[in-house]
C-alpha positions as MATLAB code, in Angstrom:
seq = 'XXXXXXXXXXXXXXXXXXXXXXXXXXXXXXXXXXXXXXXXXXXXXXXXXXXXXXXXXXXXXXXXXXXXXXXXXXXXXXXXXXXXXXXXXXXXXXXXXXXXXXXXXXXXXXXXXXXXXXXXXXXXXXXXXXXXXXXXXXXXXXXXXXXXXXXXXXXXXXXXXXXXXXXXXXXXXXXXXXXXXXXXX';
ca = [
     -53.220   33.895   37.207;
     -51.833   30.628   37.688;
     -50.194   28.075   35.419;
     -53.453   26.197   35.272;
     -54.964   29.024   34.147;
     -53.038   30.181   31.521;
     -53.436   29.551   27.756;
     -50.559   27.934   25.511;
     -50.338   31.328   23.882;
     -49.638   33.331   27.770;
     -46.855   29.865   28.064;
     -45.486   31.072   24.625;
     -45.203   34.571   25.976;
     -43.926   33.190   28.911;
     -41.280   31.271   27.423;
     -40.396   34.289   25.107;
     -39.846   37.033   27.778;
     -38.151   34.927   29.853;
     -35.912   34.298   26.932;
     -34.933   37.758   25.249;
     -35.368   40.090   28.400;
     -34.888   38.215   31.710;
     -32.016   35.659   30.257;
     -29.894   38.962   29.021;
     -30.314   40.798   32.518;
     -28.966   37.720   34.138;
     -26.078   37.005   32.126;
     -25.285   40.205   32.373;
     -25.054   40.440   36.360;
     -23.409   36.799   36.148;
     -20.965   37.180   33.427;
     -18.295   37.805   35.734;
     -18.856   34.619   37.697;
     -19.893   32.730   34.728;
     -16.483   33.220   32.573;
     -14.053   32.306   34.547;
     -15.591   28.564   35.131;
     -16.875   28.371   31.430;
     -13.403   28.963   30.622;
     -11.960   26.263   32.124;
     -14.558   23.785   30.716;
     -13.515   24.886   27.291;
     -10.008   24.057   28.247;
     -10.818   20.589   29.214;
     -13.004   20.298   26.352;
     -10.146   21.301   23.989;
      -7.856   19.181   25.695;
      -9.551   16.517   25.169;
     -10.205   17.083   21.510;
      -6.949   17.461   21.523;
      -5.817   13.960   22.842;
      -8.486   12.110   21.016;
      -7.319   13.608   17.603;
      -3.905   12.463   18.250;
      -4.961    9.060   19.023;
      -6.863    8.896   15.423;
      -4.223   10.021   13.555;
      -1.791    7.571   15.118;
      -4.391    4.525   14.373;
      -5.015    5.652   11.050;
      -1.363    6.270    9.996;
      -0.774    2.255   11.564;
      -3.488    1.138    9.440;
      -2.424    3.274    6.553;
       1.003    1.526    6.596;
      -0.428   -1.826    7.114;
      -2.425   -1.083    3.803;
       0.345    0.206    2.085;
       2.908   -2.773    3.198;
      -0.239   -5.318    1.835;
      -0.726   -3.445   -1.739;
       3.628   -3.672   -1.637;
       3.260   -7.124   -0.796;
       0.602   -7.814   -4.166;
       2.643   -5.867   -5.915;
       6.381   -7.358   -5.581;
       4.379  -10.735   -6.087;
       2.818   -9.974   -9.382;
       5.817   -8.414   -9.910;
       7.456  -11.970   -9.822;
       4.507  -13.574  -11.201;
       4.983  -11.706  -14.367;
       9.069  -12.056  -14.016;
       9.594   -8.565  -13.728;
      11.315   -9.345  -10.279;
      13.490  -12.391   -9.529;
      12.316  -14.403   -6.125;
      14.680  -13.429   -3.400;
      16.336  -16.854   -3.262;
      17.165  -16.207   -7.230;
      18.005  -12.897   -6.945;
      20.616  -14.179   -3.791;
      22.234  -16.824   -6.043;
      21.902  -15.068   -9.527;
      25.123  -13.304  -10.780;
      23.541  -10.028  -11.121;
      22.295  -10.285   -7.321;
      25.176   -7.999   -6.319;
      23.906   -5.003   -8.823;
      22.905   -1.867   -7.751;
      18.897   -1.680   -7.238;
      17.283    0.510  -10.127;
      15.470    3.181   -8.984;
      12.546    5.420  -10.392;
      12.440    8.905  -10.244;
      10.313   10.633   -7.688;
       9.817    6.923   -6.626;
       8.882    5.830   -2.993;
       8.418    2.570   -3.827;
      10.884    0.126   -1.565;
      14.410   -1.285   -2.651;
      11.964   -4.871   -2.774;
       9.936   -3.639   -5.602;
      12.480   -1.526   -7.590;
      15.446   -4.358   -7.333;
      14.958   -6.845  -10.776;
      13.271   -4.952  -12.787;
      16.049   -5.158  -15.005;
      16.971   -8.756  -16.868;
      19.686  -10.611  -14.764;
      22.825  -10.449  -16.239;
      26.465  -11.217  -14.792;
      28.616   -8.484  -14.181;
      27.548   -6.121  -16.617;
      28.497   -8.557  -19.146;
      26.248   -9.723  -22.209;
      24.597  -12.754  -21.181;
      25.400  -16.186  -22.605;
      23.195  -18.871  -23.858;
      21.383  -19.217  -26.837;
      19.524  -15.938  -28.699;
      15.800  -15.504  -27.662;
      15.238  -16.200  -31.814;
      16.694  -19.450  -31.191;
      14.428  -20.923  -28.709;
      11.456  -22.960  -29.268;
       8.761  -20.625  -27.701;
       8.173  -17.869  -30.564;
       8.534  -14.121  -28.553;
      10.203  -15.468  -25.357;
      10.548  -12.009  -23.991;
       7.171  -10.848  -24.102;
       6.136  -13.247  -21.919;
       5.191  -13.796  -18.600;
       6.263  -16.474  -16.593;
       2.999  -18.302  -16.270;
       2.505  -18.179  -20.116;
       5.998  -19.793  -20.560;
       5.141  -21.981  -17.945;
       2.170  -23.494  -19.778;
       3.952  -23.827  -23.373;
       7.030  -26.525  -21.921;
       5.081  -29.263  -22.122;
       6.108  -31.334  -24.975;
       9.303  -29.619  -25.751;
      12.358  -31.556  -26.346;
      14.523  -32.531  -23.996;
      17.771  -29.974  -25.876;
      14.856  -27.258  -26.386;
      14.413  -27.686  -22.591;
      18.270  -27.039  -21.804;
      18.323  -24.358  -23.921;
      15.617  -22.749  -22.874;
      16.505  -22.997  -19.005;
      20.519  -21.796  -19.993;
      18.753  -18.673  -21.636;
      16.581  -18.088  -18.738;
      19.047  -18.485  -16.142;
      21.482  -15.636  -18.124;
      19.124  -13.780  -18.672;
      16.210  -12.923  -16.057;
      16.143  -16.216  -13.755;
      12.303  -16.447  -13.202;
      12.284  -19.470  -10.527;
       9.061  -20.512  -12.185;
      10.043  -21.296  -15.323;
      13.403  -22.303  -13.892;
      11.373  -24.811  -11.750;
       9.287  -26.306  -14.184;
      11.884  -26.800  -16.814;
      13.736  -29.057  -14.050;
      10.711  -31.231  -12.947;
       9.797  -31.925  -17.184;
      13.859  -32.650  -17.014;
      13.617  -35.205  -14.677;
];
């Protein structure tokens, strides 16, 4: 019988024998010829697995740290948005630039971030300057920098001074510092 002859049921047949009784005998006979070079296929294969997992994890752990340094970056500037950390060029000329950083436990958070978090004092002294009571912005210490910020307008020029000698003893947010010295002017 030839192909044209045959039904799709004698090509399923076909197909099938070929399959689960000639394919067996075959490998069987070839095995021995057969490992050896699938062997070294799988080796290559591997190798190359290999190489391009390495090259992910290297670009992901760059990106990773590019991510990280950008979310450090948003956070050591709200940070000093909120006066929580003094700008670098304060905390360089501030008398309490030479303290020790604080640090958080279990913290892996850079020297940058951690540095400030504590008011800026001199020395380990108590700073000088008028009493947060005493100045004209009710609850000076609960806020942030932009919230002081917005509440110098119309202050007097000696509620200015004393509001800039307090914030210079005590956390020297350049902000506020700022400000206070252009509505001095």
């Amino acid at each position: 019988m030839t192909d044209a002859e045959k039904t799709p049921i004698d090509h399923l047949v076909d197909g099938a024998v070929d399959l689960f009784v000639y394919a067996p005998i075959g490998l069987f006979f070839e095995a021995p010829n057969l490992l050896p070079k699938l062997a070294a296929q799988g080796r290559v294969h591997a190798n190359n697995a290999r190489l391009f997992g390495q090259f992910a994890v290297k670009h992901g752990e760059a990106e990773m740290r590019r991510r990280v340094g950008d979310v450090e970056q948003q956070a050591v500037g709200l940070l000093k948005m909120f006066g929580l950390l003094p700008d670098e060029d304060d905390a360089d000329s501030s008398p309490g630039a030479a303290a020790a950083p604080a640090t958080t436990p279990r913290s892996t958070a850079s020297p940058a971030v951690t540095r400030g978090l504590e008011p800026v004092a001199g020395n380990g002294e108590a700073p000088s300057g008028p009493a947060a009571d005493e100045l004209a912005i009710p609850d000076y210490d609960s806020l942030s920098a932009s919230q002081v910020v917005t509440r110098l307008e119309g202050l007097s020029p000696d509620e200015l001074e004393a509001l800039r000698a307090y914030e210079a003893a005590h956390r020297g947010r350049k902000t506020i510092l700022n400000k206070v010295a252009q509505l001095q002017e």
